[in-house]
C-alpha positions in Angstrom: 0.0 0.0 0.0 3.1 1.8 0.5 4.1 2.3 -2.8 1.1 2.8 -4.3 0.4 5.6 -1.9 3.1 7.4 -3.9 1.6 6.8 -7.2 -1.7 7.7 -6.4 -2.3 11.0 -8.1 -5.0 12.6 -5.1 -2.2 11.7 -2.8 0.2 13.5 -4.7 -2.6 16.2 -5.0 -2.8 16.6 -1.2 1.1 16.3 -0.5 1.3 19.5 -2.5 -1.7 21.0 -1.4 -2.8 21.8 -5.1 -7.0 20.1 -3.3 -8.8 21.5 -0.7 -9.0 18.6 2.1 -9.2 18.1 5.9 -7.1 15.4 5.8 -3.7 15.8 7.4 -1.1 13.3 6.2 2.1 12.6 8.0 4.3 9.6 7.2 5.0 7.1 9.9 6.4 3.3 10.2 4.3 0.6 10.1 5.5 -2.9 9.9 8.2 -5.5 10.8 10.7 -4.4 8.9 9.3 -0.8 9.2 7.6 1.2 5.8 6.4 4.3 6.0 3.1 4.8 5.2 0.8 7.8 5.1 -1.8 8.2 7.4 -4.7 10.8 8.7 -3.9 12.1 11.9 -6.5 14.6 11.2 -8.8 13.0 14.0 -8.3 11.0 17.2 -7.9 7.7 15.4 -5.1 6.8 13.3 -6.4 6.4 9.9 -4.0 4.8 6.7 -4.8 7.1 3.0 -6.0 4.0 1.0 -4.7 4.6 -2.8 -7.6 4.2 -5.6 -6.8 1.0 -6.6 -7.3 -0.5 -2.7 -10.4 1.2 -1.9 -13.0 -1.1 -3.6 -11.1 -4.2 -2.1 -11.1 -2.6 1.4 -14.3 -2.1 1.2 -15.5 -5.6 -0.2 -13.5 -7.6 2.4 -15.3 -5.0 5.3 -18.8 -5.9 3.5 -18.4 -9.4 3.6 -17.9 -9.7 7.3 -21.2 -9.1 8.1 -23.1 -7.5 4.8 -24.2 -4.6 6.9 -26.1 -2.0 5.8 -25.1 2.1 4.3 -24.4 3.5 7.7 -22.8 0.4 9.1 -20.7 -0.3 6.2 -19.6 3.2 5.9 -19.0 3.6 9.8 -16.7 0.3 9.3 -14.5 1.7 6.9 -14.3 5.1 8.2 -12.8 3.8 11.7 -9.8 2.1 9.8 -9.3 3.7 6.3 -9.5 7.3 5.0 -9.4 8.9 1.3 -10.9 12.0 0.1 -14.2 10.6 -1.5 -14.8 7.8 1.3 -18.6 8.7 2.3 -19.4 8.7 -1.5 -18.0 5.7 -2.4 -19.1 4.0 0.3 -22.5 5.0 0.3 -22.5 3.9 -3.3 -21.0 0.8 -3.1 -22.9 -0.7 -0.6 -26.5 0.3 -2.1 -25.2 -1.3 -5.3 -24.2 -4.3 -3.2 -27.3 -4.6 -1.3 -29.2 -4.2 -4.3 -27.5 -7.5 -5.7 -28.6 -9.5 -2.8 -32.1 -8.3 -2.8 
């Protein structure tokens, strides 16, 4: 996740403050042996910046725990992931999901 933090053209955006975000980034180790990774430290939990091509994944594995509803799913993902169009995605994602199962 690491490495595609760096390619991942929002976090690139928000590194040089070229987007308008809340999101405050700072780099810190994670990891035996150590990488830095990115994280929100904007609020009082910890949060890793999940580059575009994780998101989706993140947010299927979360799903599948429990196959919760909109709120639920997005509350899930917000308390251990962060990226700028989260609540958007989410909320998308999981009506189209929960539309499948219907």
């Amino acid at each position: 996740m690491a490495r595609e933090q760096l390619k991942d053209s929002q976090f690139q955006d928000i590194l040089a403050g070229s987007c308008q975000t809340s999101l405050v980034l700072q780099p810190l180790p994670v990891g035996q042996p150590p990488v830095t990774l990115h994280c929100d430290v904007s609020m009082d939990r910890i949060r890793p910046f999940v580059p575009k091509m994780f998101r989706r994944k993140i947010f299927n594995n979360l799903y599948a725990l429990s196959h919760p509803g909109v709120r639920a799913s997005l509350k899930m993902v917000a308390e251990r992931y962060m990226w700028p169009s989260m609540r958007q995605d989410v909320v998308l994602w999981a009506r189209t999901v929960g539309r499948k199962n219907s």
